[in-house]
Each structure stands twice: as C-alpha cells, then as structure tokens.
C-alpha positions in Angstrom: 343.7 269.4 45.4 343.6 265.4 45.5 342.6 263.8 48.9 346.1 262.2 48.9 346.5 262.6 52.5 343.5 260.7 53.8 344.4 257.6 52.1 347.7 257.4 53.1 347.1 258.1 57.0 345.1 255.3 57.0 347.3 252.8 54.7 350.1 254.2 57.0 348.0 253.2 60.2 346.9 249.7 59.1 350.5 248.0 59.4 351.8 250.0 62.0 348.1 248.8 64.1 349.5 245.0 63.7 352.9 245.1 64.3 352.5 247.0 67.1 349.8 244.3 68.5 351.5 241.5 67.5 354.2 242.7 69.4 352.7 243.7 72.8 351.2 240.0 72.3 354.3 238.4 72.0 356.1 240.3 74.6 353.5 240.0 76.8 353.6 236.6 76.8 357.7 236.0 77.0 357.7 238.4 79.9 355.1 237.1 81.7 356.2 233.2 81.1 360.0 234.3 81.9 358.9 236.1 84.8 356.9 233.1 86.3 359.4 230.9 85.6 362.3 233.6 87.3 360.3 233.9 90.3 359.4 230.2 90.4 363.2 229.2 90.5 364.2 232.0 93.3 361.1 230.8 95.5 362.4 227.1 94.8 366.0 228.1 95.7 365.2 229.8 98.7 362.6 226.5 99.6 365.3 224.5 99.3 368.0 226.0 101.2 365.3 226.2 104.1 364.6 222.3 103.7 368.2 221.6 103.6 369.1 223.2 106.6 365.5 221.5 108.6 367.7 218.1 107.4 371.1 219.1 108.4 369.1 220.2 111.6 367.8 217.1 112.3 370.5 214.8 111.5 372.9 216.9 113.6 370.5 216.7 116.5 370.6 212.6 116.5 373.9 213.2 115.9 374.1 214.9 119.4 371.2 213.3 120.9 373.6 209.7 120.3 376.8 210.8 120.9 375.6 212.4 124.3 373.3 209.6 125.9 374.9 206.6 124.4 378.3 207.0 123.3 379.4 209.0 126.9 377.4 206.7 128.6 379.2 204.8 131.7 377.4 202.1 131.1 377.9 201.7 127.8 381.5 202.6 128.3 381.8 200.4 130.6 380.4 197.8 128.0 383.1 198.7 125.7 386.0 198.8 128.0 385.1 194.9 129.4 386.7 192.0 127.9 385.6 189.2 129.9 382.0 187.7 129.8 379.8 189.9 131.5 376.4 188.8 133.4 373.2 189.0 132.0 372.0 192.0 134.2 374.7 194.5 132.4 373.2 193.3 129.2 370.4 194.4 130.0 371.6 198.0 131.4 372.9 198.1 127.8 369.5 197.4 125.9 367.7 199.5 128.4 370.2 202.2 127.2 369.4 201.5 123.7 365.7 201.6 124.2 365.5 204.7 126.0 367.6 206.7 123.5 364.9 205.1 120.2 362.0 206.3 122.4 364.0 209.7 122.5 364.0 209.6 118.8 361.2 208.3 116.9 363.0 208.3 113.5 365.6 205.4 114.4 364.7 201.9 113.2 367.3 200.3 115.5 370.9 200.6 117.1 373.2 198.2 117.4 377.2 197.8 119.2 379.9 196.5 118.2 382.6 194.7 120.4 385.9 193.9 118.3 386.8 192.4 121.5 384.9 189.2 121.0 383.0 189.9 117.8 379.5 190.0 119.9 376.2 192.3 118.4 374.0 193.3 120.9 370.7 195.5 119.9 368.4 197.0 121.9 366.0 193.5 122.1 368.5 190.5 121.3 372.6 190.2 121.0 374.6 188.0 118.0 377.6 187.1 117.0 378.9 188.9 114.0 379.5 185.7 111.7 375.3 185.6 112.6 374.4 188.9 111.8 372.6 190.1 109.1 374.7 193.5 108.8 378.4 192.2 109.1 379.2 193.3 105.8 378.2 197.2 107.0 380.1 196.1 109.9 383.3 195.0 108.6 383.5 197.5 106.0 382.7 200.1 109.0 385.4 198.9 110.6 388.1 199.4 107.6 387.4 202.9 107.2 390.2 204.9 108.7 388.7 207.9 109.0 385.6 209.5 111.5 382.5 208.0 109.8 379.3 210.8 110.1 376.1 209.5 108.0 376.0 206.4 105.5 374.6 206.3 101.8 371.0 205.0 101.4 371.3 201.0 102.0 369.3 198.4 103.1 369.2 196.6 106.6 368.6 192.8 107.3 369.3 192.3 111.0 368.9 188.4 110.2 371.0 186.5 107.0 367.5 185.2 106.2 365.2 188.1 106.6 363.4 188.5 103.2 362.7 192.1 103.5 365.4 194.2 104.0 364.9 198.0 105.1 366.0 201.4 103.6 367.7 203.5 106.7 370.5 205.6 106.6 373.4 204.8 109.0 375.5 207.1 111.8 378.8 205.3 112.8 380.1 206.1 115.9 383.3 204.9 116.5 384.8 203.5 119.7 387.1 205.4 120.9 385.9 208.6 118.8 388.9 208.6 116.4 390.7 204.7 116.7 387.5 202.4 117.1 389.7 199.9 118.3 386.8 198.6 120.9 384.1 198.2 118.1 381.2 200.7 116.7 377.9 202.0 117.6 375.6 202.0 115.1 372.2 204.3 114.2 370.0 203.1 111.4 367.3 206.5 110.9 364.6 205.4 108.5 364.7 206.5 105.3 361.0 206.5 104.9 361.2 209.3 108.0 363.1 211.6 106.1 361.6 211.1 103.2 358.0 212.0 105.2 359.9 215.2 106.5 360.5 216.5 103.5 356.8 215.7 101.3 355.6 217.3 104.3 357.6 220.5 103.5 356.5 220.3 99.7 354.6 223.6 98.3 351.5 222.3 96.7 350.8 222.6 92.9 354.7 224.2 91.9 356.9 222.6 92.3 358.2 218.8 92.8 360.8 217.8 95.3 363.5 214.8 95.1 366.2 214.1 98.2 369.3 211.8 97.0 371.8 210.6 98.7 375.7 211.1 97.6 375.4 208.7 95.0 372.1 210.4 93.5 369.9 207.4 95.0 366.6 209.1 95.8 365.1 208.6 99.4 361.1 207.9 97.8 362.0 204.1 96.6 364.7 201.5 95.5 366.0 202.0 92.4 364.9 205.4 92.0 367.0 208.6 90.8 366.0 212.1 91.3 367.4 212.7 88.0 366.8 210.5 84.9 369.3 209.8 82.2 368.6 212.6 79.6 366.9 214.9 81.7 366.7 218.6 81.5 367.6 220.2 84.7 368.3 223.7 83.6 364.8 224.7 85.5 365.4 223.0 88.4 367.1 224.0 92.0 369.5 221.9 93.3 370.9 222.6 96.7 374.1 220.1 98.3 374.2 219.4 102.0 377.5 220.3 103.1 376.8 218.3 106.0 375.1 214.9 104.8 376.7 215.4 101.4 373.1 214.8 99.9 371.6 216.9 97.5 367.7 218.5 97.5 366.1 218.8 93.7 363.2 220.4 93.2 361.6 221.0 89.6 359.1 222.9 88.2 356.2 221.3 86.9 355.0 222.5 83.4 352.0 220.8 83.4 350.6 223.9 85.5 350.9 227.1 85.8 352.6 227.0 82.4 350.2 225.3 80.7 347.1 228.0 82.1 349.8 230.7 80.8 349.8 228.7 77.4 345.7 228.7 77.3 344.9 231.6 78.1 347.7 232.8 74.8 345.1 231.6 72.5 342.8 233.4 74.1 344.6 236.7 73.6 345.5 236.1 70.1 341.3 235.7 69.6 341.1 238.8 70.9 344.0 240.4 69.2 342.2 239.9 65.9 339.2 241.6 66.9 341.0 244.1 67.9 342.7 244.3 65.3 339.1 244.4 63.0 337.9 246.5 65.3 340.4 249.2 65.0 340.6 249.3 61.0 337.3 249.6 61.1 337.5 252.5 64.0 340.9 254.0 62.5 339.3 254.3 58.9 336.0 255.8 60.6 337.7 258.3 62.3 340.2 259.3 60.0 337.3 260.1 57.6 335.9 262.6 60.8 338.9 264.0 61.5 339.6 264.6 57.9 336.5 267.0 57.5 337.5 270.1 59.5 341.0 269.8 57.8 339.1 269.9 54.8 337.3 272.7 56.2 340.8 274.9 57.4 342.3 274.1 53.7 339.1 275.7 52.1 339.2 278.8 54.7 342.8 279.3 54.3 342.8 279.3 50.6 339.9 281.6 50.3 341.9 284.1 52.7 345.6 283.4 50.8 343.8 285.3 47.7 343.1 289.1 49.7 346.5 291.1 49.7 347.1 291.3 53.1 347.3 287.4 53.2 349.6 285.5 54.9 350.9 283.2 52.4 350.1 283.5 48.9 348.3 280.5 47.5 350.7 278.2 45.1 349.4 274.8 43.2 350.2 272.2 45.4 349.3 268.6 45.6 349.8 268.3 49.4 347.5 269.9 52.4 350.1 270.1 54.7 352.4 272.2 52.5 350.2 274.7 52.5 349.4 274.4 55.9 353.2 274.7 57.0 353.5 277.7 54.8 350.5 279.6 56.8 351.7 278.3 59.9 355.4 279.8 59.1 354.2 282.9 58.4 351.4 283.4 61.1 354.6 282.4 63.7 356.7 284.7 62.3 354.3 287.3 62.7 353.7 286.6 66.4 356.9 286.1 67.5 357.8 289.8 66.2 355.0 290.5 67.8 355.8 289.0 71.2 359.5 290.9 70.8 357.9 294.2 70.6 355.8 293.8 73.5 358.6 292.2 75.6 360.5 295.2 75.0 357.8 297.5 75.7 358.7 300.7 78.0 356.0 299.1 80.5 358.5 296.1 80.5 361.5 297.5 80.4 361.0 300.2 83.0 359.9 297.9 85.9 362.9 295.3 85.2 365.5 298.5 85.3 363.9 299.4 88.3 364.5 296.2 89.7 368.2 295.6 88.4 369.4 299.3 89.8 367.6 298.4 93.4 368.7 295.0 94.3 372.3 295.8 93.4 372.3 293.7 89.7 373.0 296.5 87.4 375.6 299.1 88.7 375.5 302.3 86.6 377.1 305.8 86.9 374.6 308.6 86.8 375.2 309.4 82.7 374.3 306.3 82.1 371.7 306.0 84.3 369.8 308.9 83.1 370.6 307.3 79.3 368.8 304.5 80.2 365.8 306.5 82.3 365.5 308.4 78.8 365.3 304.9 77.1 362.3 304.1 79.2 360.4 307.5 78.6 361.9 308.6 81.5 363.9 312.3 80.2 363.5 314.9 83.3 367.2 315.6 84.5 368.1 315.2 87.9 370.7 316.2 90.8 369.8 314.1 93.4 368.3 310.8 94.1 366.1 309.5 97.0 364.5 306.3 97.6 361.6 305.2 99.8 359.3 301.8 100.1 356.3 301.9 101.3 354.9 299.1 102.6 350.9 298.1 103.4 350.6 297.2 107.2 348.8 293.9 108.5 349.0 292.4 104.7 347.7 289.2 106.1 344.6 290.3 106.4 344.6 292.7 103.6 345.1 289.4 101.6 342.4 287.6 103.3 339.9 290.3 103.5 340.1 290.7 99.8 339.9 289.2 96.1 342.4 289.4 94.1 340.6 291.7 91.6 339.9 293.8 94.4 343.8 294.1 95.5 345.0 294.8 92.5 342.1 297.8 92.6 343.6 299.2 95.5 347.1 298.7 95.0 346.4 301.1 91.6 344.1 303.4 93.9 347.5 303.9 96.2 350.4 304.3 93.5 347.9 306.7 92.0 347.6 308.9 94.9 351.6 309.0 95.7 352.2 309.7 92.3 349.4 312.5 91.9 351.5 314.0 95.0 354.2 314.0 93.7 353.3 315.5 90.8 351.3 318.4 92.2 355.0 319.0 94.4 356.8 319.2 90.4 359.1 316.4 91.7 359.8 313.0 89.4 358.4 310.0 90.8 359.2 306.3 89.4 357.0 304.1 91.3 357.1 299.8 90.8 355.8 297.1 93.0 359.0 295.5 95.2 357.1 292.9 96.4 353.2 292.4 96.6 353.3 294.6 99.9 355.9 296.7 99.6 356.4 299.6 96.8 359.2 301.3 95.5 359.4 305.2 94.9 362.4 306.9 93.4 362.4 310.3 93.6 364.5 312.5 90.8 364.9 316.2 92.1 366.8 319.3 91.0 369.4 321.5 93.1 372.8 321.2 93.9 372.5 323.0 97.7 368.7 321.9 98.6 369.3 318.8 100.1 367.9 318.7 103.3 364.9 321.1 102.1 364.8 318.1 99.3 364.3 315.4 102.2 362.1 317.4 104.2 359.7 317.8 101.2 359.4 314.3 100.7 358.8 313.6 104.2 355.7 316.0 103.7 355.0 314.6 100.7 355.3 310.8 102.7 352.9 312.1 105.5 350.4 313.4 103.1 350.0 309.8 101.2 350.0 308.7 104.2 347.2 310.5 105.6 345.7 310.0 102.5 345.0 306.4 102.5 344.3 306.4 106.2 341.2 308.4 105.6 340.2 307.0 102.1 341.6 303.6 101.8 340.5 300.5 104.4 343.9 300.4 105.3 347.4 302.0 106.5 350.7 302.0 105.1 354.0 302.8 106.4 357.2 304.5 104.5 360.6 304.4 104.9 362.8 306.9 103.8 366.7 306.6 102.8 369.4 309.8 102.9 369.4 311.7 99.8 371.9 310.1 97.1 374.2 311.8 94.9 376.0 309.2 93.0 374.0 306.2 91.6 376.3 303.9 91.6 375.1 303.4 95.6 371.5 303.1 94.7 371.3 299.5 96.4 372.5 301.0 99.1 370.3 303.4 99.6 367.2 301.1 98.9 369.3 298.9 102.1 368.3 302.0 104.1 365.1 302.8 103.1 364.1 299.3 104.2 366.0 299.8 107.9 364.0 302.7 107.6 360.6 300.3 107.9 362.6 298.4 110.6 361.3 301.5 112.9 358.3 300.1 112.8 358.7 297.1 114.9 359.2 299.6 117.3 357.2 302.4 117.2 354.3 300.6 115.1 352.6 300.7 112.0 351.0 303.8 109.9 354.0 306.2 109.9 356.6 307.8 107.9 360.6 307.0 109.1 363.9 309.1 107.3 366.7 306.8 107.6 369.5 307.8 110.3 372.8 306.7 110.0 373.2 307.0 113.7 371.0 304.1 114.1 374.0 302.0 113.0 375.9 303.0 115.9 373.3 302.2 119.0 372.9 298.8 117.7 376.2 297.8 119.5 375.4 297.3 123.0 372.0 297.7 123.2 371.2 295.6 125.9 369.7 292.6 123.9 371.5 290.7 127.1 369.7 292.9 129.8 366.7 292.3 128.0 366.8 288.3 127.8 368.0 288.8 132.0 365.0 291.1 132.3 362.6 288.7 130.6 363.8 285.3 132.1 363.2 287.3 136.1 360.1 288.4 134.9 359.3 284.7 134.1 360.5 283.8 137.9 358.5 286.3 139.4 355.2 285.5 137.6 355.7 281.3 138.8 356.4 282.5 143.0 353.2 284.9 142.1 355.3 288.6 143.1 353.3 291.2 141.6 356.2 293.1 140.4 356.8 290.7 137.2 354.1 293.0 135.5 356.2 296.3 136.4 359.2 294.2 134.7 357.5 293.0 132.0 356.0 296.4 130.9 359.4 297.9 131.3 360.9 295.6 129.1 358.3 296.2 126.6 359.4 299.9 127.2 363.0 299.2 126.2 362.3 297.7 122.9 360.1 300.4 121.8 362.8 302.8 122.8 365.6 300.7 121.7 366.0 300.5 117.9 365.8 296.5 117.4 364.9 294.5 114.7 362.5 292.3 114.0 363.8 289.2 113.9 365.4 290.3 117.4 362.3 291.4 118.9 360.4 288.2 118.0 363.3 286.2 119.3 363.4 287.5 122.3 359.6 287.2 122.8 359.3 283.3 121.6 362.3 282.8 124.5 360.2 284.7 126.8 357.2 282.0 125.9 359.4 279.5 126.0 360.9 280.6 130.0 357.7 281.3 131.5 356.2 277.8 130.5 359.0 276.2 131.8 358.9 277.9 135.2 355.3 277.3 135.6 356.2 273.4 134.9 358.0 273.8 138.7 354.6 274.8 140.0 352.2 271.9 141.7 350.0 269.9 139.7 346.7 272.0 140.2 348.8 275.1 138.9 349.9 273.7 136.1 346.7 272.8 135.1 345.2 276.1 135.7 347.8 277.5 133.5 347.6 274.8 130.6 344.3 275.4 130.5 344.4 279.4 130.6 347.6 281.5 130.4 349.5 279.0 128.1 347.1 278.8 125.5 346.4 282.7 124.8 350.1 283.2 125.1 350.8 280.3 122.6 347.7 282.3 120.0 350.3 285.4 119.8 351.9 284.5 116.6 355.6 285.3 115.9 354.7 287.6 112.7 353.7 290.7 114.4 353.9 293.7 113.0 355.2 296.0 116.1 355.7 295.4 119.8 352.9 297.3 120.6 350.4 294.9 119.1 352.5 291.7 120.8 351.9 293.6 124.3 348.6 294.0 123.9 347.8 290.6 123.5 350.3 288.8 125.9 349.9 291.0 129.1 345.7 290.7 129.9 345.7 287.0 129.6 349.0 286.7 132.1 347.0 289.1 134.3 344.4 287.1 134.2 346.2 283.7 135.0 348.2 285.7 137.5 345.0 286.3 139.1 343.5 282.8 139.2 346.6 281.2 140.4 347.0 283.9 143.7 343.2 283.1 144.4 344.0 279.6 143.7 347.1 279.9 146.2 345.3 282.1 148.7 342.5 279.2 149.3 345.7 277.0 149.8 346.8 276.5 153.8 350.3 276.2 152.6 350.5 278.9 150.6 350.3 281.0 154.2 353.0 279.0 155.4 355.2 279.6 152.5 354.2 283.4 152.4 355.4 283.9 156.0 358.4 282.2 154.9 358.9 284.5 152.2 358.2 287.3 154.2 360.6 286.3 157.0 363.6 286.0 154.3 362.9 289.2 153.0 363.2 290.6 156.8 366.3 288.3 157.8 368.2 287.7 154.7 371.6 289.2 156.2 371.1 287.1 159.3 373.9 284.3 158.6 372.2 281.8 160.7 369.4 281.8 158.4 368.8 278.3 157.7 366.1 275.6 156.8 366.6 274.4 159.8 366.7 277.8 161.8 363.6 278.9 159.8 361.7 275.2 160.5 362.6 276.1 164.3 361.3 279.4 164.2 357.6 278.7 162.6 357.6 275.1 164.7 357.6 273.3 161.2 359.3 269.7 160.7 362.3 271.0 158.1 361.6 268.1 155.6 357.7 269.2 155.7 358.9 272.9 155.4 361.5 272.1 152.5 358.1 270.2 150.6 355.5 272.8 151.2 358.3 275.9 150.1 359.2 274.0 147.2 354.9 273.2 146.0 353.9 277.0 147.0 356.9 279.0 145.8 357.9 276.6 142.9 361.9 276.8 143.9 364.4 275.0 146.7 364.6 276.9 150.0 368.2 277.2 149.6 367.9 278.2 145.8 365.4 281.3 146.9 367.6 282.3 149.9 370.6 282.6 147.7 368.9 284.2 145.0 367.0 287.3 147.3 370.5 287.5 149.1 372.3 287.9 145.1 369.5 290.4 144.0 370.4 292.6 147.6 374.1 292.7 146.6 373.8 293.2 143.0 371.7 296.2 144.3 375.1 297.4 146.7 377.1 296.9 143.7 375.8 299.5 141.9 374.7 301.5 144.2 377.9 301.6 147.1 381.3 301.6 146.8 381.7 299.0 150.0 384.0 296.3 149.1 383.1 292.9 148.5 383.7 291.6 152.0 381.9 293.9 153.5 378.4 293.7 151.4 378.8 289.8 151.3 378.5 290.4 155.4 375.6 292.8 154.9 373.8 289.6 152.7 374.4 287.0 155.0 378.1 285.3 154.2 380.3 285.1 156.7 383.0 284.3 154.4 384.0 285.7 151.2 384.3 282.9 149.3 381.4 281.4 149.9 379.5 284.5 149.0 381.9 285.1 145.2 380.8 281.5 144.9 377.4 281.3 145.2 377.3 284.9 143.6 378.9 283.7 140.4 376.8 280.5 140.1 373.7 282.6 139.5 374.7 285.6 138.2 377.3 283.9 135.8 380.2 286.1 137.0 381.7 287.3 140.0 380.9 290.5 142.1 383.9 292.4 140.7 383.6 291.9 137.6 379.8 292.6 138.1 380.2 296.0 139.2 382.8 296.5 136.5 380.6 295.7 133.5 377.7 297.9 135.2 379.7 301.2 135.7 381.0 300.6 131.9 377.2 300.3 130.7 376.8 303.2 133.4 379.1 305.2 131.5 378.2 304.2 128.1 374.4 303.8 128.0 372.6 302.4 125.2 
C-alpha cells in the first residue's frame, strides 16, 4: 500500500494553517479597532451630555442669580420706573447693585442698563449716552427683537467707539418689563474665555478633543474659528445640542493615538504570524510523520490478522488505509453491539427490571401472564398465592459510614444469601432484588388454595429466623415488613404499598423486628389524637419554663402514646421538631440568666437530636436526660434566687385559693405585703408568665378537670373556679382553651366514647 495518506494530511493542513491565521489576524484587528472606536464614541456621548448639562447649569444659574438680585431689585426698579433726572446718590445705589451682583459671579465681564426713557447707559463704574456707547448697535438691535431674549451668539464688546480691543462675551438680555421692554434692557456680558476654561477643564486627556460653538457654529477657543472645518469628516465624532443655549458640544476622536498604537502593534502580529506560520509547518509535518507510525503499525497488525479464518474483515487490495480501517471497525462494532444486546437482555437484567415494573405499579399483569413472564426470566415453579415483604437494614447512615463500598456490597450478598437459603430449606419460591440501597424486596410464590394463613404464618417464621440470623452473624439488624397474602396479581403494587406500612411500625415500636401488615391499621389512623398530642406537648413545654416537675410525667406519657399509637414517621418527627421549636420559645420568656443557662445547655443537646430517627424510642432517649439535666440547673439556679421564694409562695397560694373570686394582684400584693407593680415584675422574671395569664390558666386546667369528670353545669363549676359570672368565665375559658366549656365537654365524652 502507498503512503498516500501522509502526504495529503499534511498538504491538506498547510493552507487550511494560513487561512485560518490570516483570519484570526484580520479579525482580530477589525474587532479590536471597531470596538475601541464603539466604546470611544459611547464614552464621548455620555461626556458630552454631562458637559452640556454643567453649561446649561451654569448659564441657568446667572440666569437666576440676575433676574433675582438685579432685575427684582427696588432699586433698580425704581431706576427704571423714574423719568426725571435723578441725583447722583441713586446712581450710585445702581452701580453698587451692579458691582455686588459681578462679585457674586466671577464669570461676568460687565453689565450694563438701558433707559429708553432718555437713552442714558449706566454700568457698574461709569454712565453714557447711547449715541456714546460703544455697544448701541447690540443695543438697538436688542431693543427690535419682539420676543423674550435668553443668551446672545458669540460677539464682541467695545464699551467705548474707540476701544481697539474688543472682547468675546456672550450676552443675557433681560428685558424691562419681562415681556414689553418698554423702559429699556439689562444687559449681562459672561466671558467667553470663562466658558471656554470650563469646558478644557472638563476635557479627558489623550482621547478625545472637545469644540463648544455657538448657534452659528462659531467656536468659543478664538475668532474666526469653527469647530468644524469645511470638508471635514464628522462621522466619528459626538455632537450634543443645548436645548437651552441652542449651542452645540463636539468632541472628536483623535487618531493620532490610541489608533495609531493599535496600527503598530498590527505589524507586530503579522511578524509573528509568519513565524507561526514556519513554525507550525515545520511542527505539523513533524508530527504528522509521528503520528503516522503507529497507524503504520495498526495497518500491519490488522492485515496480518485479516488473513486467519476467524478474521474480522477479509483483507482486499486497496490503495487507502482508512478503507480498510473502516471495514475492521464495521465489523468489530457490529460484533459488540450484538454483543451488548445479548447481555442487556440477559435473565440477570431482565428479572430485576420486571421485578421493578410489577412493584411500583408500571406493568400491570394478570397472573397467566405473570407467570409467562416469571418463566421468561427462569423463573417456572407455579404458584397460588403471592406475598410480598421488604426488608430494610436499620441505622443505614452509619452502615454507609462505617463501611467501604466493596465491603457493603459483601454484606448486602451475605444477607440476600441467608433469606434465600431460608427460604429454600422451607421449599417455598423466593425472588429477591434490591428496592433501594437499604431496603430489599422478597416475593414469595407458594402453593395451596386453603393455606393461607398457615402460608403467612410461615413466612413470619421464616422473617424471624433471617432476622435472628443477621442479628447474631451480621454487624447489623434489619427490620421486615410483611403485606396480606395476594391472590390476584394485578394488585401487586398494592400489596408492596403495605408491606412498606408494614416498616412504618417501626417508628413505633423500633428497629430489628418483623411486622404483618393489618388492615385495621387503616382505620385507627382517624382520630388518633395527633391534636391531644401537639396540646400535650406544647403544656409539657409550659411546665418545663415555670420549673413544675410534672412536665417529665407529661412528656414520657406522650412518648407513651406514640409508641402505642400507630403514627408515621413524618408525623412523629413533626410533632417532635414543634415540640423543639415550643420549648425554646417558652424558655425565651425566662430572665436573662435562664436563658443563658439554657442556650448554653438544654438547647444545644436538644438541637443535636436530628429529625431522621429511626423510632421514637431512640428520639426519647436522647431528648429527656439533657432536659433533666437543664431542669435541674435552672431550679438550683432559681432556688439561690430571693425572688424565686416569693414567686413560689405565690404559686402556692393560687393553687390553695384559685376559687376565691377576690383573688387579685392586688389582693395577693396585700396579702404577702408586696408593692403590686414589684409583685407583677418578680412573678413575671421567676415564673416566666403575667399574673393574670397564670391565674386564668390554673383556674381553666381546674374546670376542664370538672368537665370531664362532673356533670355540674357550667354556672356552677365557673363559681367553684373563681367567676362570679358566667360570661366572664366562657370568655376567658374559650380564649385559652380555643373553645367554649360546652362544647369542651362535648368533644371529650365523643373521644370518651370513641377512643383511639
């Protein structure tokens, strides 16, 4: 075979190498010189706008400054409004005028005003007559314009007819009166030097160049000078119009620059693009000769095997490498995608995805054609009845952190083994799959039309064994739920529904047992006291902050409820973090010592019981010693409190004399010769609640206690708890307890006679 290949990867290389640098050269250099010159004109527009409005500012502002202290000024009003020949003293109130407002603004070169009256000029250091004046032709024209006048053109000013130089200002014409100027005109000449000043001052250095022309494109740096010659590109530069002055602001870019660096430094990679260029022929023909050589080598290899039997392509004369190549590859492919199919189809494959489907619900099939498809699998023992169980490994946390994954996968084999070795030694079916990485699945295929509950009863043995099994030989325990025995397939995912309840149980009860799914379990989760409970909890929270011993009595008999009630986890762990959440909140009503005491105790073991337990008899363990323990410091931390005593005879007192109505603050203040304010202060720090809001709450616990356990109508036990009226007693009763006594004693003999 000719090397026809080599030589045409690197001739093909060669002009695609420069066109693609010429390119990047060239682009790189448009781009960059477009993008300069793009973000050159939007930092020039937005310059300019800014410099425009600093003008327009400043020009306004005289504007003000002039119509404010000289044209509403009485003297100069006054000036105005006088037709006879007025004494030298109120010309000089007039000039004085004038000079103040120049020293006010430094940029005027000199006002004048007008008197149509009697033709007569006076400035701010000598008066004229206007046929004397050096600016009647501003004046006169001034005069002939009809409407307001605001700011002049660039011109010149000679005050005198024989002044040789004249200067460059800009005018403000103020008529007098504002509109008419039947009295005359007051007139500011601003510099135009000043402005001109103002806005070099606001130049950006080495970008850009700036030009300010008046109306009639006169530019404000000299006579005679335009900010825009005749033939002049001005497609780079910003112009901005005042729509105040009328002027216009240009500022250009300067090419000289930034532009010409841009152009340098061009030359500079077009050097280096040809050595690059050199460079990489010389690499790309070097390499290609390397890179040819195994190639060289694979051709020789698969030629030599194309000529056994077996081959995968039979060798043909060809005068290209990669022919052959795409031939061997073909085939090869070919080869290992059949292979692939086979093994994706495998029974090992097959089985654990049918497993899956008929669980979760996503494959629905009658029991012929379930057992068609078992047989499919290797699968063939017949089968009557169906049962499905899942065990799951307890505290899989840890299992997962205690252990490599090499190891897990050891014992997870070590445990389907063992079930399934039980299961065989019984004579029953088993199909076992992984659910989930904690959790497996069991299907159990038995015989017997009218041995269903024997059936159930020897899986349960069957369960326990297992289970017994990997509690003595395993580092760990497992837990297995059990569903009803199943007749027709079609409800297999309902059955797997109930194994899993089935595990529920062991929030409850705890880990490392074996649970048969009852149906009646569905039935005593409607009212099972999940209110009672939260009630139960949040008191238990309140007792624990007034430091009564009896919160621990309530607490563990709430922990007593759930692991006789049949709850679920997500309830269980809700109703503990809202437990958490209560008792931290009570213990914010506590004084500032107590609190700290308990942030720095109580509240940070009870925080450490995470919300992922696995039963309630692991969350009781760890939440009751460290609130004994806090309960302990704070009632050692009360007892060396003087107050505490106080608040203790207190409490003691309204335990003894709740049913007294006249049990007051005040009557109680009386009694232990306390002033009622200190009394209300030191209850409130000790106890952590109001006075009031304790005495109604012991008075609502004694009659929710005659409620249920009298007959005595509401009048009467609201007398035996202190109220003298009735009212007053449903009131307060339905404020706390959330509903009145009636209805109270209602609900309870209705739980009474329906117990969950």
């Amino acid at each position: 075979m000719q090397k026809k290949w080599l030589y045409r990867l690197i001739m093909s290389y060669i002009p695609i190498f420069f066109a693609v640098i010429f390119c990047l050269m060239l682009l790189f250099f448009m781009t960059m010189s477009d993008l300069v010159r793009k973000q050159t004109l939007q930092a020039n527009e937005v310059f300019a706008g800014q410099v425009v409005q600093i003008l327009d500012s400043t020009l306004k502002n005289i504007d003000t400054v002039a119509s404010k202290n000289v044209l509403l000024n009485s003297k100069i009003t006054a000036y105005f409004n006088s037709k006879a020949q007025q004494s030298v003293y109120n010309y000089y109130e007039v000039t004085e005028v004038l000079q103040d407002f120049m020293a006010s603004v430094p940029m005027i070169e000199s006002v004048y005003l007008y008197r149509e009256s009697d033709g007569k000029i006076i400035m701010q250091h000598f008066s004229s007559e206007l046929s004397q004046f050096g600016d009647k032709a501003f004046v006169k024209a001034s005069m002939s314009v009809q409407s307001p006048m605001i700011w002049s053109n660039l011109r010149t000013l000679s005050i005198f007819q024989d002044e040789e130089q004249a200067k460059r200002v800009i005018s403000l014409v103020k008529k007098v009166p504002y509109y008419s100027g039947e009295q005359g005109l007051i007139v500011i000449n601003v510099r135009a030097d000043s402005l001109h000043d103002l806005t070099r001052e606001m130049k950006i250095d080495g970008v850009s160049s700036l030009c300010l022309a008046d109306s009639n494109g006169n530019s404000f740096e000299g006579s005679g000078r335009k900010c825009v010659q005749p033939g002049q590109d001005e497609s780079d530069d910003t112009i901005v119009k005042s729509s105040y002055s009328d002027w216009t602001l240009h500022i250009g870019m300067k090419h000289e620059g930034l532009f010409a660096y841009v152009s340098t430094f061009s030359y500079v990679w077009v050097l280096l693009g040809f050595m690059t260029i050199i460079g990489g022929i010389a690499a790309m023909t070097y390499i290609s000769h390397r890179h040819y050589r195994p190639l060289d080598q694979v051709m020789n290899r698969i030629s030599t095997f194309s000529e056994h039997k077996n081959s995968l392509v039979k060798r043909q004369e060809t005068d290209d490498e990669f022919a052959f190549i795409d031939k061997s590859l073909e085939s090869l492919i070919e080869h290992t995608n059949n292979y692939d199919k086979l093994q994706a189809e495998g029974m090992l494959f097959r089985r654990a995805q049918l497993f899956k489907d008929v669980l979760d619900g996503t494959r629905v099939l009658p029991t012929h054609k379930l057992a068609a498809e078992l047989a499919a699998v290797g699968l063939h023992e017949a089968f009557d009845h169906i049962v499905v169980a899942v065990i799951e490994m307890d505290d899989y946390r840890s299992f997962a952190e205690s252990y490599t994954q090499k190891d897990q996968s050891l014992f997870k084999f070590t445990l389907r083994s063992a079930v399934q070795e039980i299961a065989e030694a019984e004579n029953e079916h088993l199909w076992t799959e992984w659910i989930a990485p904690h959790q497996l699945g069991l299907l159990y295929r038995t015989e017997g039309e009218d041995r269903e509950r024997q059936t159930i009863l020897k899986i349960k043995t069957m369960a326990e064994r297992a289970r017994a099994w990997i509690e003595q030989y395993l580092t760990f325990t497992v837990t297995i739920g059990i569903a009803n025995i199943l007749k027709q397939t079609e409800t297999l995912s309902v059955s797997f529904l109930e194994a899993r309840k089935a595990l529920e149980r062991k929030i409850s009860v705890g880990p490392n047992g074996v649970h048969i799914y009852d149906s009646r379990w569905d039935l005593l989760t409607e009212g099972r006291g999940l209110d009672t409970l939260q009630m139960d909890l949040r008191e238990a929270a309140q007792l624990f902050r007034i430091g009564n011993p009896e919160w621990e009595m309530l607490l563990q008999q709430s922990f007593d409820t759930m692991v006789a009630g049949f709850y679920t986890k997500a309830e269980l762990t809700s109703l503990l973090r809202t437990f958490k959440m209560q008792l931290h909140r009570e213990m914010q009503e506590l004084p500032q010592e107590f609190q700290e005491k308990w942030l720095g105790g109580g509240y940070v073991r009870m925080n450490a019981l995470a919300d992922d337990f696995e039963w309630i008899g692991e969350a009781q363990a760890k939440l009751l010693p460290p609130l004994k323990e806090t309960h302990s410091e704070l009632q050692e931390l009360r007892m060396n409190r003087e107050q505490y005593t106080l608040a203790s005879n207190v409490q003691a007192y309204l335990a003894a004399h709740y049913g007294n109505p006249d049990v007051s603050l005040a009557q109680v203040s009386e009694t232990f010769d306390v002033n009622t304010k200190t009394l209300s202060r030191i209850f409130k720090e000790e106890i952590g609640e109001k006075f009031v809001d304790y005495l109604a709450r012991i008075r609502t616990e004694q009659a929710k206690q005659l409620l249920e356990e009298t007959k005595e109508p509401v009048q009467v036990i609201s007398e035996k708890v202190g109220y003298l009226y009735p009212m007053s007693f449903i009131r307060v009763f339905k404020k706390i307890v959330g509903t009145t006594p009636g209805d109270y004693r209602k609900e309870f003999e209705e739980r009474k006679g329906n117990p969950s």
